[in-house]
PDB file of N, CA, C and O in Angstrom:
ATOM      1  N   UNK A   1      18.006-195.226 -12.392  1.00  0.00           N
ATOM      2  CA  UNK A   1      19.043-194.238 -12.573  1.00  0.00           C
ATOM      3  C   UNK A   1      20.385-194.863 -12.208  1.00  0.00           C
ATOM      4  O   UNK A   1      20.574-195.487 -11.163  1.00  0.00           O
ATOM      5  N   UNK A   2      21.239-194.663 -13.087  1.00  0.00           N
ATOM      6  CA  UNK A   2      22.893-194.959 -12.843  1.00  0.00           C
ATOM      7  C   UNK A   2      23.556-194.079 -12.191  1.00  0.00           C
ATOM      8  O   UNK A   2      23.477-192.906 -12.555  1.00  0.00           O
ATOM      9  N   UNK A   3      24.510-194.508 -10.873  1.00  0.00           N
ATOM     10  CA  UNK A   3      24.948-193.749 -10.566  1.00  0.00           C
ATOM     11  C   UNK A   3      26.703-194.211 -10.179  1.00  0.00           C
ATOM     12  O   UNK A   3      27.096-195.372 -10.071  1.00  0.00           O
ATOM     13  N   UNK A   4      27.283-193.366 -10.071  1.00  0.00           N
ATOM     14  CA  UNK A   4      28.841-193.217 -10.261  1.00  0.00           C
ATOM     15  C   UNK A   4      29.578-193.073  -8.884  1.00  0.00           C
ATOM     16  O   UNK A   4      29.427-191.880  -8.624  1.00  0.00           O
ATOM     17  N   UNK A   5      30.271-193.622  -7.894  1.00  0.00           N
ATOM     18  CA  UNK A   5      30.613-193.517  -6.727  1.00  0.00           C
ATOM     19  C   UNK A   5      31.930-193.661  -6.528  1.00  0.00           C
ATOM     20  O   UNK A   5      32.391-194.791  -6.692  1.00  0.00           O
ATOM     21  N   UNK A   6      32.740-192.679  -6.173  1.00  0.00           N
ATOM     22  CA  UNK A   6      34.052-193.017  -5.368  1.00  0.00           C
ATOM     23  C   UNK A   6      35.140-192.853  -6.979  1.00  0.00           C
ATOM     24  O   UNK A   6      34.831-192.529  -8.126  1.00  0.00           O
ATOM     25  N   UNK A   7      36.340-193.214  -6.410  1.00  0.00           N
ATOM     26  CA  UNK A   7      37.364-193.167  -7.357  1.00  0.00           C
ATOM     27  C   UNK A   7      37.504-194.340  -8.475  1.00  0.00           C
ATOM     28  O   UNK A   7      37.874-194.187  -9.639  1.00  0.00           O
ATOM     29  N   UNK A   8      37.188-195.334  -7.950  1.00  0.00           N
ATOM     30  CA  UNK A   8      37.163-196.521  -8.574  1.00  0.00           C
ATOM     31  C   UNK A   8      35.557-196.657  -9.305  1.00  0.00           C
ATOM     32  O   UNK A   8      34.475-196.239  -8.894  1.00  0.00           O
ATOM     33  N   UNK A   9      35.872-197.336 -10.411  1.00  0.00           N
ATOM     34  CA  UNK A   9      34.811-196.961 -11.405  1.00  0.00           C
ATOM     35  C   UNK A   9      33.946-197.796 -11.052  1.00  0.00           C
ATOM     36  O   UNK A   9      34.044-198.929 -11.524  1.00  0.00           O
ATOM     37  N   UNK A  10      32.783-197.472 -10.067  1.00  0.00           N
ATOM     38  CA  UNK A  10      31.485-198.337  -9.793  1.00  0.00           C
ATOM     39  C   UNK A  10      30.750-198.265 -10.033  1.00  0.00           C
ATOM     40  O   UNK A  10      30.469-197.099  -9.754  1.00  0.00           O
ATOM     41  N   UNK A  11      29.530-198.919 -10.682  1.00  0.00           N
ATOM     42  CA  UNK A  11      28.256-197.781 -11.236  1.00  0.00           C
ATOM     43  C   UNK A  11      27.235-198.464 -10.505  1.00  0.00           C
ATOM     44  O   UNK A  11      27.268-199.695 -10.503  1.00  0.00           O
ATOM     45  N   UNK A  12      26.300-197.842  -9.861  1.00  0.00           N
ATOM     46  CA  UNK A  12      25.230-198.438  -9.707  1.00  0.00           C
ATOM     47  C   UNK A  12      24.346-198.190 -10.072  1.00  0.00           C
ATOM     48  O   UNK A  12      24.240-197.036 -10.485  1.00  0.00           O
ATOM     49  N   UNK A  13      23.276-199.003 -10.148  1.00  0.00           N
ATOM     50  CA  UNK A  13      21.653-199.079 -10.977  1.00  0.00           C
ATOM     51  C   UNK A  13      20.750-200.180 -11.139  1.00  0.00           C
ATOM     52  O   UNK A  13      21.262-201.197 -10.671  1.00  0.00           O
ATOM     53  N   UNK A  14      19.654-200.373 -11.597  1.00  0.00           N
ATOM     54  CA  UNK A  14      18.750-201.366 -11.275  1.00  0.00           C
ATOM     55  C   UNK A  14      19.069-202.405 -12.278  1.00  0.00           C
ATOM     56  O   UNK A  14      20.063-202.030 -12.900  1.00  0.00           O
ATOM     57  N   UNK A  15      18.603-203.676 -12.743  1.00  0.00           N
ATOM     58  CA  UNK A  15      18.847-204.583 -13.703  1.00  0.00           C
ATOM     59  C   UNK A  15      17.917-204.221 -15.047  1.00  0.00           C
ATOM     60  O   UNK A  15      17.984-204.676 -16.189  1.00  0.00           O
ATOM     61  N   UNK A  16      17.079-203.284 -14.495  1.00  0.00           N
ATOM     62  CA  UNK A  16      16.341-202.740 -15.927  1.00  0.00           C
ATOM     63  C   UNK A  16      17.396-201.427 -16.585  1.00  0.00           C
ATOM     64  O   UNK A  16      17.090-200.852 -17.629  1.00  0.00           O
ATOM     65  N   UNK A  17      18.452-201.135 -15.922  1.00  0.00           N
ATOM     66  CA  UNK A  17      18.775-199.604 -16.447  1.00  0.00           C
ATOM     67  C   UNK A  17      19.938-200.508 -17.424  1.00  0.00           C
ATOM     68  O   UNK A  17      20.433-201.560 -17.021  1.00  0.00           O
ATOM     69  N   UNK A  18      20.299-199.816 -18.921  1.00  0.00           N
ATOM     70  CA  UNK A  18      21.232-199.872 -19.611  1.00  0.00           C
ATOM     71  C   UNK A  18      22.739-199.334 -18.582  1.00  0.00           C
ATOM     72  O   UNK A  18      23.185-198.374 -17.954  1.00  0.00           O
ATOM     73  N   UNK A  19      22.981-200.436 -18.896  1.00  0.00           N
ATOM     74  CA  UNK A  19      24.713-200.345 -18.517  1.00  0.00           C
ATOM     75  C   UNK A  19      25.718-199.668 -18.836  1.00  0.00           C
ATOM     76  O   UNK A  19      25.974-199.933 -20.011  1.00  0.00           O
ATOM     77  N   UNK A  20      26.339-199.030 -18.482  1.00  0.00           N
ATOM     78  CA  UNK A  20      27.049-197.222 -19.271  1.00  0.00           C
ATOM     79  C   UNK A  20      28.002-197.830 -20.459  1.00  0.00           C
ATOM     80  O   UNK A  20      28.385-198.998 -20.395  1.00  0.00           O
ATOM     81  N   UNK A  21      28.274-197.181 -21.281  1.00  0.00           N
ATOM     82  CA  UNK A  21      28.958-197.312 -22.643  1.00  0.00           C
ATOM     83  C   UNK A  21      30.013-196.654 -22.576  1.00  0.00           C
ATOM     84  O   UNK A  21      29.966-195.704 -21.795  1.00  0.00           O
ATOM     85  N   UNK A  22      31.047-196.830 -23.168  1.00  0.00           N
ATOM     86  CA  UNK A  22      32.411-196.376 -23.126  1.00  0.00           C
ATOM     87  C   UNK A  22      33.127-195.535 -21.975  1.00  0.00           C
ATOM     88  O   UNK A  22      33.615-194.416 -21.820  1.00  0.00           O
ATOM     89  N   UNK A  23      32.863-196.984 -21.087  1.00  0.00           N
ATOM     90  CA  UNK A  23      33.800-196.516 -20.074  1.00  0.00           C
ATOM     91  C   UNK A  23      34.809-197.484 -19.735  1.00  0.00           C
ATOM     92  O   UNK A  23      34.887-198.539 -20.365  1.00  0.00           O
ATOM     93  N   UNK A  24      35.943-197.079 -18.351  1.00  0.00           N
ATOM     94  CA  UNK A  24      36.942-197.710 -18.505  1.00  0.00           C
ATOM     95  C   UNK A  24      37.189-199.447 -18.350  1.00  0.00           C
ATOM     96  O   UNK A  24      36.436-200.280 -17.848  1.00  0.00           O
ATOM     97  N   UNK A  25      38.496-199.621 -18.965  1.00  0.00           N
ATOM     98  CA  UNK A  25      38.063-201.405 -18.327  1.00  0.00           C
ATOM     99  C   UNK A  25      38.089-201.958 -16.959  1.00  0.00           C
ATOM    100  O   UNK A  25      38.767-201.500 -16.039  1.00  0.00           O
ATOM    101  N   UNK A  26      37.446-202.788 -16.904  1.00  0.00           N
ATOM    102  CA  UNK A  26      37.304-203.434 -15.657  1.00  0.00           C
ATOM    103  C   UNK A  26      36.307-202.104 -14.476  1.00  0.00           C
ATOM    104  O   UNK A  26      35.953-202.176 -13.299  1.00  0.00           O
ATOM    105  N   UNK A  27      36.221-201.480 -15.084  1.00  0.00           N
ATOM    106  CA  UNK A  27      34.786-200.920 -14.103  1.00  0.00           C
ATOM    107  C   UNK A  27      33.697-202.199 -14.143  1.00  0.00           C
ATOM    108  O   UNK A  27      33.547-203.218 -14.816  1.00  0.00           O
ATOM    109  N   UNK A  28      32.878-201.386 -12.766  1.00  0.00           N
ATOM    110  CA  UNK A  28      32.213-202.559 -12.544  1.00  0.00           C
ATOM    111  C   UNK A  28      30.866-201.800 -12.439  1.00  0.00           C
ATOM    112  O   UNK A  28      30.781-200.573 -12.480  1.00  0.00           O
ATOM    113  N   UNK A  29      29.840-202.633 -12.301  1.00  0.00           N
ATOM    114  CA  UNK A  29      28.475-202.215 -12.285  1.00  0.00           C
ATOM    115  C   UNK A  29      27.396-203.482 -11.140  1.00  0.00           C
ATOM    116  O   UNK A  29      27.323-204.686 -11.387  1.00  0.00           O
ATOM    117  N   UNK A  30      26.960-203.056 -10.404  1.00  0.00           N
ATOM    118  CA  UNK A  30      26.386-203.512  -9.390  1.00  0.00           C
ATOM    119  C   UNK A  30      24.903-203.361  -9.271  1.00  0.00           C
ATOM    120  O   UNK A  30      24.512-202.242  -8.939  1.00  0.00           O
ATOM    121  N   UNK A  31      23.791-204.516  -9.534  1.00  0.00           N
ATOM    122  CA  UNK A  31      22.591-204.091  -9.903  1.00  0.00           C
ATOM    123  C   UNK A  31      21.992-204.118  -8.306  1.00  0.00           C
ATOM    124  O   UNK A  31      22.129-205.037  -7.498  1.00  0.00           O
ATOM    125  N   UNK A  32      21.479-203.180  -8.162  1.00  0.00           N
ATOM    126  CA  UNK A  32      20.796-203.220  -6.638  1.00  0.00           C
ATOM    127  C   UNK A  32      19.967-203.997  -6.297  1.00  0.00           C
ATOM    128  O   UNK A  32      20.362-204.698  -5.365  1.00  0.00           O
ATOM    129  N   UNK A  33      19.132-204.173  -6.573  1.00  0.00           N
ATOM    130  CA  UNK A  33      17.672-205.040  -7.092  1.00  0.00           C
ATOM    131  C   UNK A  33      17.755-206.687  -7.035  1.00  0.00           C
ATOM    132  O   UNK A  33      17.011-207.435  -6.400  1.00  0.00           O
ATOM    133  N   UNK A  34      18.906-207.053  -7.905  1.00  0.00           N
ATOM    134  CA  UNK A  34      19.290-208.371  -7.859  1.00  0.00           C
ATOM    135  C   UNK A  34      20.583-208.464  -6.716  1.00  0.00           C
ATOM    136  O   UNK A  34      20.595-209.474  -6.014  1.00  0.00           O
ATOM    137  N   UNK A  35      21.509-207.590  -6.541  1.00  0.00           N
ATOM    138  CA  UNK A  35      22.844-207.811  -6.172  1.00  0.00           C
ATOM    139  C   UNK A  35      23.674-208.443  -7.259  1.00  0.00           C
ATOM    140  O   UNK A  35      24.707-208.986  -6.866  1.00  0.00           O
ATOM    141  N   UNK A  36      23.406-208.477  -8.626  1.00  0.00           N
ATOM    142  CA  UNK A  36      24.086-209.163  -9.490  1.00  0.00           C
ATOM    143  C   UNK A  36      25.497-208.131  -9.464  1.00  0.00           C
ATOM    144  O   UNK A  36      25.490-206.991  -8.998  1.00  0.00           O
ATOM    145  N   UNK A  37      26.530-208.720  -9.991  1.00  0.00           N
ATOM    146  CA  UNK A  37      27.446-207.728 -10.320  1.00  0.00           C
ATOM    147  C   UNK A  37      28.409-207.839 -11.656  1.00  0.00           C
ATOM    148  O   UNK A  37      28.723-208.948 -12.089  1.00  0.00           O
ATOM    149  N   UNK A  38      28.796-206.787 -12.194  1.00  0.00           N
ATOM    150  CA  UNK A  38      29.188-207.132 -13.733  1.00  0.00           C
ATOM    151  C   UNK A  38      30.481-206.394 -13.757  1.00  0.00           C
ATOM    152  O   UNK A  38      30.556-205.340 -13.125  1.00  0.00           O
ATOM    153  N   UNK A  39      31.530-206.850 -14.437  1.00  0.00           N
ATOM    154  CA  UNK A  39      32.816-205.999 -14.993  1.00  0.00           C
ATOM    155  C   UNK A  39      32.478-205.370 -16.237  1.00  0.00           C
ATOM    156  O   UNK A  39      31.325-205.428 -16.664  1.00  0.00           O
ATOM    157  N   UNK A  40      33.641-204.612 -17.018  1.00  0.00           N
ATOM    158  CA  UNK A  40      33.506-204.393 -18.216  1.00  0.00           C
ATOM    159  C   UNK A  40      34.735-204.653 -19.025  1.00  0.00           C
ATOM    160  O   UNK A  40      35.585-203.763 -19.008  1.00  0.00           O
ATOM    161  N   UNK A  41      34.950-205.643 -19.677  1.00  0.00           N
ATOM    162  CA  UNK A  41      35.794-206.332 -20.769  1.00  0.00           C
ATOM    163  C   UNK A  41      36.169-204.696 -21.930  1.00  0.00           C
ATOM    164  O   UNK A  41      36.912-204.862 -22.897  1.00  0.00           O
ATOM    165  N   UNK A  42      35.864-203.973 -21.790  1.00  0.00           N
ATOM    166  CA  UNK A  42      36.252-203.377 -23.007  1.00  0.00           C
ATOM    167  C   UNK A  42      35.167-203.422 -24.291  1.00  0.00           C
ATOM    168  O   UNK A  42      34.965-202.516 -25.100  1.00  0.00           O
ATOM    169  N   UNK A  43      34.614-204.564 -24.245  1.00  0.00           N
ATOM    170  CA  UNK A  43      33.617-204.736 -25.259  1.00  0.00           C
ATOM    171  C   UNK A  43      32.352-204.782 -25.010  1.00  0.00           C
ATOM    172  O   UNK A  43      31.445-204.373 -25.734  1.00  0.00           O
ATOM    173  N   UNK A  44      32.241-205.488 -23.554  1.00  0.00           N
ATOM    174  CA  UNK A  44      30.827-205.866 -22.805  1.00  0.00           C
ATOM    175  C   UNK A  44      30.786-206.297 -21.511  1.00  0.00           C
ATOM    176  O   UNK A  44      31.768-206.836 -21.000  1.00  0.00           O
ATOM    177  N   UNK A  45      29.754-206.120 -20.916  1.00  0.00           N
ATOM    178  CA  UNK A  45      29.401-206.043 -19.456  1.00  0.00           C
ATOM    179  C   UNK A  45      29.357-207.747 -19.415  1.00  0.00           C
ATOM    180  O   UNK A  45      28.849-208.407 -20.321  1.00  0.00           O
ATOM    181  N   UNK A  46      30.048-208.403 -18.066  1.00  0.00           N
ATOM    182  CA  UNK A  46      30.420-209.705 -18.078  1.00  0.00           C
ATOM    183  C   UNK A  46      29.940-209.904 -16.625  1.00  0.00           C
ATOM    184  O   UNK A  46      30.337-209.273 -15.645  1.00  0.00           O
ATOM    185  N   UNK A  47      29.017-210.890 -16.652  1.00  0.00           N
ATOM    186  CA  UNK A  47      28.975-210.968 -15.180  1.00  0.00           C
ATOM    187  C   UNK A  47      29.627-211.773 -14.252  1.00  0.00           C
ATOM    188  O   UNK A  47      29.667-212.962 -14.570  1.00  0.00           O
ATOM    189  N   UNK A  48      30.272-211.400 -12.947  1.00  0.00           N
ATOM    190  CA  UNK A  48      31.384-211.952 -12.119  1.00  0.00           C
ATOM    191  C   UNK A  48      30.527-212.913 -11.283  1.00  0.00           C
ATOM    192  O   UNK A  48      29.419-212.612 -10.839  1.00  0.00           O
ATOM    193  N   UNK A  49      31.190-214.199 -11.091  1.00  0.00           N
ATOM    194  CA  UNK A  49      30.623-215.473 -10.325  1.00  0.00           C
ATOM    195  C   UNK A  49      30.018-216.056 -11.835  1.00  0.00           C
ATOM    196  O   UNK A  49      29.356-216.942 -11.294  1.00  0.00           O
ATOM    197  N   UNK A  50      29.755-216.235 -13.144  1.00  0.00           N
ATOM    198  CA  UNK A  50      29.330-216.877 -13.879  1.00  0.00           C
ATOM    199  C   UNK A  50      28.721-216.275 -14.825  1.00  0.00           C
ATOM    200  O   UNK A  50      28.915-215.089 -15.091  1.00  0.00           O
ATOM    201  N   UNK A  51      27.752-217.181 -15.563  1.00  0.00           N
ATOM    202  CA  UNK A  51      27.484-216.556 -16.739  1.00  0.00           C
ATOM    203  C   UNK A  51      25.945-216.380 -16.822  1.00  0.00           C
ATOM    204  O   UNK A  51      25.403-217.276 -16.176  1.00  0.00           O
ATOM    205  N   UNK A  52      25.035-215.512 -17.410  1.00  0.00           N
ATOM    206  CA  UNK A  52      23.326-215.296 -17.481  1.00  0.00           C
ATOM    207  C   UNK A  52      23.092-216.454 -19.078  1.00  0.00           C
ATOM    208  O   UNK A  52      21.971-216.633 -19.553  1.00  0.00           O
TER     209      UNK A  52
END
């Protein structure tokens, strides 16, 4: 389950959950499971510290 926290656009959820769709830029998404963490370009979820 994805979930939405605080003012600043954070989402959290596992590395199996789809990553939310049309939301703002540079929100971020934080997989619990891994600790991976991802921005959002506007187009696609990018992950911060490098690339998968």
């Amino acid at each position: 389950m994805v979930t939405k926290k605080g003012q600043a656009p954070t989402y959290y959820g596992e590395s199996s959950d789809t990553k939310p769709e049309g939301v703002i830029v540079n929100s971020h998404f934080k997989e619990l499971d891994t600790g991976n963490e991802y921005y959002y370009t506007g187009e696609s979820w990018e992950k911060i510290g490098g690339t998968e």
